[in-house]
C-alpha positions as CSV (number, residue, x, y, z in Angstrom):
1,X,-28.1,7.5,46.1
2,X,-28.0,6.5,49.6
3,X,-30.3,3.1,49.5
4,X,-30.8,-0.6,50.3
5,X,-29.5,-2.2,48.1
6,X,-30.2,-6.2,46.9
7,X,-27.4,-5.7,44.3
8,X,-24.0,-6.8,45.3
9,X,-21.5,-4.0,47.1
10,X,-18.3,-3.1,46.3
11,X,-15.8,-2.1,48.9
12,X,-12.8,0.2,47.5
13,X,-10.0,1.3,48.4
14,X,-9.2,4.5,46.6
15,X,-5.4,6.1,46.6
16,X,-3.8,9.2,45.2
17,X,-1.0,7.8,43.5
18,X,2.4,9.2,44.2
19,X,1.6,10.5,47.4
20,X,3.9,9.7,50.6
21,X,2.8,8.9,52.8
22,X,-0.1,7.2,51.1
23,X,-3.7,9.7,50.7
24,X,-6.3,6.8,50.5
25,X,-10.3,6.5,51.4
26,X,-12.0,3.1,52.0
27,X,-15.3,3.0,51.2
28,X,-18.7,1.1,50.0
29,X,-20.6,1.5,46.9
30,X,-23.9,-0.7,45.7
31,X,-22.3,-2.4,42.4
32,X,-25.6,-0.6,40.5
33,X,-24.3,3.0,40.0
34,X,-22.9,4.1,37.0
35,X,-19.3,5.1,36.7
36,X,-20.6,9.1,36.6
37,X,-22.4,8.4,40.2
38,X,-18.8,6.4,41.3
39,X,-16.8,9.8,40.2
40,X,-19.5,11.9,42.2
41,X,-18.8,9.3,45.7
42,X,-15.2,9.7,45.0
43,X,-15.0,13.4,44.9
44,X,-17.3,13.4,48.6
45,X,-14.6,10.4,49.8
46,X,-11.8,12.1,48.3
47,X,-12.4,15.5,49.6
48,X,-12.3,17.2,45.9
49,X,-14.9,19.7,44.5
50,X,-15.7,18.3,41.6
51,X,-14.5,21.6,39.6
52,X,-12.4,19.3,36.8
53,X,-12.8,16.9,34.6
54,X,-12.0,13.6,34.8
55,X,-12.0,10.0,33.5
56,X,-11.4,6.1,34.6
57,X,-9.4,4.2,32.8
58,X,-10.6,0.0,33.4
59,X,-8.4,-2.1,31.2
60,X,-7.6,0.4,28.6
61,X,-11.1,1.6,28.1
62,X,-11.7,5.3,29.0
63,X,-14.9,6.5,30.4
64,X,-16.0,10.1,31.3
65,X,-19.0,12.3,29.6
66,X,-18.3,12.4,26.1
67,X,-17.9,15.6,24.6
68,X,-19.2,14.9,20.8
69,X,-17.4,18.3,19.6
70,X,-14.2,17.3,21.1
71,X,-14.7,13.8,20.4
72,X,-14.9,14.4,16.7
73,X,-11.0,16.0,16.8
74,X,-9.5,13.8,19.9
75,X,-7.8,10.9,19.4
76,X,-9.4,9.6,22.7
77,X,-12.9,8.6,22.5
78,X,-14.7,8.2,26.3
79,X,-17.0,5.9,26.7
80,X,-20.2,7.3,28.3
81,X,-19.5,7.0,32.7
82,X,-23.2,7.7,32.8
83,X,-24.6,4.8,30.7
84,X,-22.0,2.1,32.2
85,X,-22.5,0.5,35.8
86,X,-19.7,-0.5,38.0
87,X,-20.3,-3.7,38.2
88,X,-20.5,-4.3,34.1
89,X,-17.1,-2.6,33.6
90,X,-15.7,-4.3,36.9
91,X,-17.4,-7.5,37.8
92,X,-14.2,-8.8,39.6
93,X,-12.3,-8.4,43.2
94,X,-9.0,-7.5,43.1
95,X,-9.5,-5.7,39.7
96,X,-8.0,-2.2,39.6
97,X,-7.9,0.8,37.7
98,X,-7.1,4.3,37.6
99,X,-9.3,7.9,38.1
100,X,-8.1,10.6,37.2
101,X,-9.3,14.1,38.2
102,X,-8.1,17.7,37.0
103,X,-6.2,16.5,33.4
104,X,-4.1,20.0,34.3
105,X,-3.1,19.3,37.7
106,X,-4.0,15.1,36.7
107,X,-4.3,13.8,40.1
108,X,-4.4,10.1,39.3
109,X,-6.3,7.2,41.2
110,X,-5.5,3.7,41.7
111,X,-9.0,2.3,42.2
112,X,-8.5,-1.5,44.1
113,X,-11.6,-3.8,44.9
114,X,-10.8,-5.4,47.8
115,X,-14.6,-7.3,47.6
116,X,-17.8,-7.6,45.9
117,X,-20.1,-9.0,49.3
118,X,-23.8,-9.0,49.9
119,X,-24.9,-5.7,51.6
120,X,-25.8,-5.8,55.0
121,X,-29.1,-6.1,56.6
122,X,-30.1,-2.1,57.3
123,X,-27.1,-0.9,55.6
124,X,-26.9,2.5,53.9
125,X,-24.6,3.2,50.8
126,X,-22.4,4.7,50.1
127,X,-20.4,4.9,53.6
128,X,-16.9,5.3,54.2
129,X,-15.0,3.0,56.7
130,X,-11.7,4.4,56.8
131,X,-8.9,6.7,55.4
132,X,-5.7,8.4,56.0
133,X,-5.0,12.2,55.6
134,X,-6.3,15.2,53.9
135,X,-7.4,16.2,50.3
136,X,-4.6,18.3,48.6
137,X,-6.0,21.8,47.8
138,X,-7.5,22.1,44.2
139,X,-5.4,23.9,41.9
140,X,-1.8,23.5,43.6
141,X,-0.1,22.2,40.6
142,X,-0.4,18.1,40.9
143,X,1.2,15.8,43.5
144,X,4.3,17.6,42.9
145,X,3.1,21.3,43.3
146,X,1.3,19.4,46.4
147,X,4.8,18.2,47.5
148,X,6.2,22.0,47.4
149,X,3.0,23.1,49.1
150,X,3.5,21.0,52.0
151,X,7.7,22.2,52.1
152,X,6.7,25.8,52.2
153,X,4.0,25.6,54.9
154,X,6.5,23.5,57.4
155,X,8.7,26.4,57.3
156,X,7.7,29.3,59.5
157,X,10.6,31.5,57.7
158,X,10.0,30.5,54.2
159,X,9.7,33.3,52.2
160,X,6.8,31.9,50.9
161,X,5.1,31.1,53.7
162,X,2.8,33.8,54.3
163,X,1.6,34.0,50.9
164,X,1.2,30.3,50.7
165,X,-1.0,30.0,53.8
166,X,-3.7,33.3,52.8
167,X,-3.9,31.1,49.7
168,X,-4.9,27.8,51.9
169,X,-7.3,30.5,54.0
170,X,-5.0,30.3,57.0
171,X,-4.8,27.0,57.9
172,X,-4.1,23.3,56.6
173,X,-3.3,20.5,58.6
174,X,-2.4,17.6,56.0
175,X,-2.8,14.6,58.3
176,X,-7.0,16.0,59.0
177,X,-9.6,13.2,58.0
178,X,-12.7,13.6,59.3
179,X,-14.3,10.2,58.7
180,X,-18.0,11.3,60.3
181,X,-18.0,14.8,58.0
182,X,-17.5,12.7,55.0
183,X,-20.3,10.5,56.1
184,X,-22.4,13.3,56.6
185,X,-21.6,14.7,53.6
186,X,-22.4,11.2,51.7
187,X,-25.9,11.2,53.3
188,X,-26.6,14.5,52.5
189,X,-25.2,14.6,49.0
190,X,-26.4,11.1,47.6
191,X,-29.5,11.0,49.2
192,X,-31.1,13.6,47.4
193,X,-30.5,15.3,44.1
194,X,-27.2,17.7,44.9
195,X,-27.7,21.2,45.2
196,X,-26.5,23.2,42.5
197,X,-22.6,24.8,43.1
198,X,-20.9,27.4,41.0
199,X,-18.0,25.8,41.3
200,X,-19.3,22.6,39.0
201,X,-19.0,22.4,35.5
202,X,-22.2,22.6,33.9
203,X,-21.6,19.3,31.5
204,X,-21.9,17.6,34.6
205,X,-24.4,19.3,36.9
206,X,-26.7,18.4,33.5
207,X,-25.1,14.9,33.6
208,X,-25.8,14.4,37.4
209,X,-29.6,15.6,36.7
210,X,-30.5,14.0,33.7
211,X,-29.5,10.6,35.7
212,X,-31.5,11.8,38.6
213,X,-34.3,11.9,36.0
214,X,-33.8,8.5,34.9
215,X,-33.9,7.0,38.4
């Protein structure tokens, strides 16, 4: 939720791993929101659509949205992201650890506090302060299918070519990063409870509102 804050902030630096040149978002959080509401800024920073699943992993520990029918047959046991607060599971700068969205395409995260500061005087957070090029499109097969992606759509003649870019909707431009529409989108999206999609998974459209509720 967009807010003053007189909890402590926490400015990340969030970057897909793998990718070169580097796809990474800078950004400030109030240290009070759960680990579900962190996933939710990260998708908005990010540029995802928050049609996946997805989990953090700080210092071994996994935290998502449990699934207890799952749970009961998975060797790996999440920890609930919408009970646990940022700054209970990471109460140190220069900690990192890893989100991962999508376990198909598993388009992994290395999460860095660069600072845990007092928030400014008339601030609003989240915000972003900085980042460097676009989102990969969902679904494209990982930072590897993204690789082959970005191969097929430099080549004009590439027999793929066509195809490839009616996919993408006839353009992408993998160096975009539109700083003030992610802002916008931050306001609009954390300020007020988010409108429903299709595209979200219900498990955590119910998540996102049953927190609202708690609030």
């Amino acid at each position: 939720m967009v807010r003053q804050s007189n909890e402590m902030v926490y400015q990340l630096k969030g970057t897909l791993k793998e990718s070169k040149p580097p796809i990474w978002r800078r950004f400030q959080v109030s240290g009070d929101i759960t680990l579900h509401r962190l996933h939710l800024i990260l998708q908005d920073v990010m540029g995802w659509t928050n049609s996946h699943l997805y989990r953090f992993d700080i210092g071994g520990t996994q935290y998502s949205i449990p699934d207890p029918v799952e749970d009961a047959f998975n060797e790996l046991h999440f920890v609930d992201s919408r009970r646990t607060k940022l700054s209970k599971a990471v109460p140190h700068e220069k900690a990192r650890f890893t989100y991962e969205y999508d376990f198909g395409d598993s388009w992994e995260h290395q999460i860095l506090v660069d600072k845990i500061q007092p928030p400014h005087p008339g601030a609003q957070y989240p915000v972003c302060l900085a980042g460097k090029r676009a989102c990969p499109p969902e679904d494209c097969g990982g930072i590897w299918g993204y690789g082959e992606l970005l191969e097929v759509i430099r080549d004009p003649t590439h027999e793929e070519y066509e195809s490839m870019m009616e996919w993408l909707g006839g353009s992408f431009d993998p160096e975009e990063f539109d700083i003030a529409r992610v802002n916008r989108w931050l306001r609009r999206s954390h300020q007020t409870r988010r409108p429903k999609r299709p595209d979200v998974p219900e498990a955590f459209r119910q998540a996102f509102e049953s927190e609202d509720r708690r609030r």
